[in-house]
C-alpha positions in Angstrom: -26.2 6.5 4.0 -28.6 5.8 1.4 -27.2 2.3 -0.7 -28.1 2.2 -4.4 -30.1 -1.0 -5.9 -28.2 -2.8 -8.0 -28.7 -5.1 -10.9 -26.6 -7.0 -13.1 -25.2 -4.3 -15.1 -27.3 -1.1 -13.5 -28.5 0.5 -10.8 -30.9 2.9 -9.3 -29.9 5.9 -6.7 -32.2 8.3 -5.5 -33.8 8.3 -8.7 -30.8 8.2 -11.1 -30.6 5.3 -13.5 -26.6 4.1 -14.1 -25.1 2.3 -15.8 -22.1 0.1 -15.0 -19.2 -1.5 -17.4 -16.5 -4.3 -16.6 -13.8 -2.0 -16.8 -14.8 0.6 -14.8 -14.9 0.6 -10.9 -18.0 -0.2 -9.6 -19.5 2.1 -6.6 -18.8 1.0 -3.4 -18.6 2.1 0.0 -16.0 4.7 0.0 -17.8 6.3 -3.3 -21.2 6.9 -0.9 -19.5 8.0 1.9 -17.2 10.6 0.0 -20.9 11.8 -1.5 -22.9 12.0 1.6 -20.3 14.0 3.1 -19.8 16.4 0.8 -20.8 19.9 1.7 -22.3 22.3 -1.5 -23.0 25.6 -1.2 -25.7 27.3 -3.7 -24.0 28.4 -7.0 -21.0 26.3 -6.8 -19.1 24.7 -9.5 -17.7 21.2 -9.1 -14.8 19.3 -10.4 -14.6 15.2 -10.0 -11.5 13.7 -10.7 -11.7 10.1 -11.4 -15.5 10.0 -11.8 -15.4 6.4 -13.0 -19.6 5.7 -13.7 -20.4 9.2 -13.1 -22.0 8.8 -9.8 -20.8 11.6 -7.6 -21.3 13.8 -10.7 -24.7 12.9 -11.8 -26.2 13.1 -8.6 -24.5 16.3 -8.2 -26.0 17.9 -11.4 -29.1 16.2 -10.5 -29.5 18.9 -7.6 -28.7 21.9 -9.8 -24.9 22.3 -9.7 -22.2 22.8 -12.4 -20.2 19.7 -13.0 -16.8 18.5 -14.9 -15.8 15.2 -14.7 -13.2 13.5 -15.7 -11.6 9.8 -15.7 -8.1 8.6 -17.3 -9.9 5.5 -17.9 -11.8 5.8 -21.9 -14.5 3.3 -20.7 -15.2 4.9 -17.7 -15.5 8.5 -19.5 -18.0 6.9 -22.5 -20.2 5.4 -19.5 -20.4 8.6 -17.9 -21.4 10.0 -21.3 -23.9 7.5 -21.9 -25.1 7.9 -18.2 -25.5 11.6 -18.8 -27.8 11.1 -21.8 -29.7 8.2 -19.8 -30.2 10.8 -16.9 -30.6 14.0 -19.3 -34.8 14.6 -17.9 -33.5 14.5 -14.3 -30.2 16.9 -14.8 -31.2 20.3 -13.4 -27.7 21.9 -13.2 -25.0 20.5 -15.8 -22.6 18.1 -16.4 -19.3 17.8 -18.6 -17.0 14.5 -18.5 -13.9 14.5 -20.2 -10.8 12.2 -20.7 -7.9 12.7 -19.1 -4.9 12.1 -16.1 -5.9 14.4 -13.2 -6.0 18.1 -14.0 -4.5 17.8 -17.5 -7.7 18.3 -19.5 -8.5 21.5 -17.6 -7.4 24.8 -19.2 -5.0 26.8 -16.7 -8.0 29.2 -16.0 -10.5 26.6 -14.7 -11.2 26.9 -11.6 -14.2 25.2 -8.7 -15.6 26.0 -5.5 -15.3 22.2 -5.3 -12.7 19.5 -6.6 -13.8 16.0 -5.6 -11.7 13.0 -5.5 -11.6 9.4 -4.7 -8.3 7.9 -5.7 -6.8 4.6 -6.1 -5.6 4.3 -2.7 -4.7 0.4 -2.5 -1.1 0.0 -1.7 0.4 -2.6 -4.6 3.8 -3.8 -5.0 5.6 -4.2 -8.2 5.0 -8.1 -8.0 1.2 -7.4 -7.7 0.1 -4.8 -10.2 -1.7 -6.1 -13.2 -3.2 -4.5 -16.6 -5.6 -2.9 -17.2 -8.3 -0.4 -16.2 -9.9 -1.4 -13.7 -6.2 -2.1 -11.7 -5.7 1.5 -12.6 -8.6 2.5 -10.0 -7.2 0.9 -7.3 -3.5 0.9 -7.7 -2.1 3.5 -5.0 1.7 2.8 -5.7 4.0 1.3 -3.3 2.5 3.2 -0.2 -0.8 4.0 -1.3 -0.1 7.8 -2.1 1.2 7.7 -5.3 -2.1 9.4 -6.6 -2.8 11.1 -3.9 0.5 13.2 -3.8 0.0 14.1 -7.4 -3.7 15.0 -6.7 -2.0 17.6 -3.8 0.5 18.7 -5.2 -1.9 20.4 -8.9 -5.3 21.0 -6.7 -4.7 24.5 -5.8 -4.3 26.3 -9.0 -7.6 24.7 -9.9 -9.3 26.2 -6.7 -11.3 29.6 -6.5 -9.9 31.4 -3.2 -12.7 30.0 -1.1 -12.7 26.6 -2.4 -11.8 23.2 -0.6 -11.6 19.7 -1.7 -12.6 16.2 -0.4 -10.9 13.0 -0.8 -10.5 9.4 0.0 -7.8 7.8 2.6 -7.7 4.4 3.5 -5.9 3.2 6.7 -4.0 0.6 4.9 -1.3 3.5 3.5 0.6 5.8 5.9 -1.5 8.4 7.8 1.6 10.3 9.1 3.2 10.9 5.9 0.2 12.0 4.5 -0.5 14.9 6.4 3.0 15.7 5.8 2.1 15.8 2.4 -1.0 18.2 2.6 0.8 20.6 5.2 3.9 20.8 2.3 1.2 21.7 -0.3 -0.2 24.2 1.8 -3.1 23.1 2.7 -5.3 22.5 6.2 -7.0 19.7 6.5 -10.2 18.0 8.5 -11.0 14.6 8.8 -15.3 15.2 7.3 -16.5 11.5 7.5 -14.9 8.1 8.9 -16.4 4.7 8.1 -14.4 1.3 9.2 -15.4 -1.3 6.4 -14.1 -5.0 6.6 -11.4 -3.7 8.6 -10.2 -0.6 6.6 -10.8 2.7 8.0 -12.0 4.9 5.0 -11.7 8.4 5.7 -12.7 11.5 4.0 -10.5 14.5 4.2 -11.8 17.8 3.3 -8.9 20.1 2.5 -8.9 23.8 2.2 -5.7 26.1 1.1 -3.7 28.5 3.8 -2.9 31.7 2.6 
């Protein structure tokens, strides 16, 4: 896994130049390991949800895919912009963030080889959320799934009939009751890439519709 150099308010990743913002979510471990594991076939088209600094998106475009990105969070979506023009010479596929909650800036048409997610997964109590953006990235709900379960439940229509999608679990929510959750949507599922990280297991799950 190839770590990124950052500065105070940038950094570098295999060539990209990003910029970062107080009020977006900062990459971390779970954002590499969700991009090292992801799997791209030639000519495919790619949808991140949440793409917070445009990382996953950038360095996707950056190797010649089709992109759309999107973040609920306003800050997040205008870095992404200006991190798209600050990267414009290195883009060789293309790249499209827009603002929005989960699929509801796509047109009922849209559809990707690939949907990417890595969603606030942090279980919080009603006595610990707080406001504001960047408690929006992290804030799982009650269980940690409260996202997630949304995510599941619109990702299909959005999917061609050979696409899959990857996403981020944590080991601090319910493992069980997730995969209850993707089998009820339909989907199968593989565990693609496992790190433990100051003892949370992240994992990434790479999901792919039954027929």
């Amino acid at each position: 896994m190839q770590k990124a150099n950052f500065t105070d308010n940038s950094f570098h990743y295999k060539g990209l130049d990003i910029g970062l913002h107080p009020e977006v979510y900062d990459p971390a471990e779970d954002t590499f390991l969700l991009l090292d594991s992801l799997v791209i076939h030639p000519g495919s088209s790619i949808l991140e949800i949440g793409t917070g600094c445009g990382l996953i998106a950038l360095a996707c475009a950056h190797k010649g895919f089709s992109v759309v990105c999107t973040d609920i969070n306003p800050f997040a979506v205008e870095l992404t912009r200006q991190n798209i023009t600050r990267n414009q010479h290195l883009i060789k596929g293309s790249v499209e963030a827009r603002q929005g909650d989960l699929f509801n800036v796509l047109a009922s048409h849209e559809r990707f080889h690939l949907i990417v997610f890595n969603p606030p997964y942090l279980p919080t109590s009603q006595e610990e959320k707080k406001e504001g953006w960047f408690e929006v990235a992290t804030d799982g709900g009650k269980d940690g799934l409260a996202v997630t379960r949304k995510f599941l439940h619109g990702v299909k229509p959005h999917l061609l009939k050979t696409g899959e999608a990857y996403f981020i679990f944590s080991s601090l929510a319910d493992r069980l009751l997730l995969e209850e959750y993707m089998r009820n949507e339909g989907f199968s599922f593989t565990i693609a890439a496992r790190r433990m990280f100051e003892g949370e297991e992240l994992d990434v799950y790479r999901i792919v519709p039954v027929d």
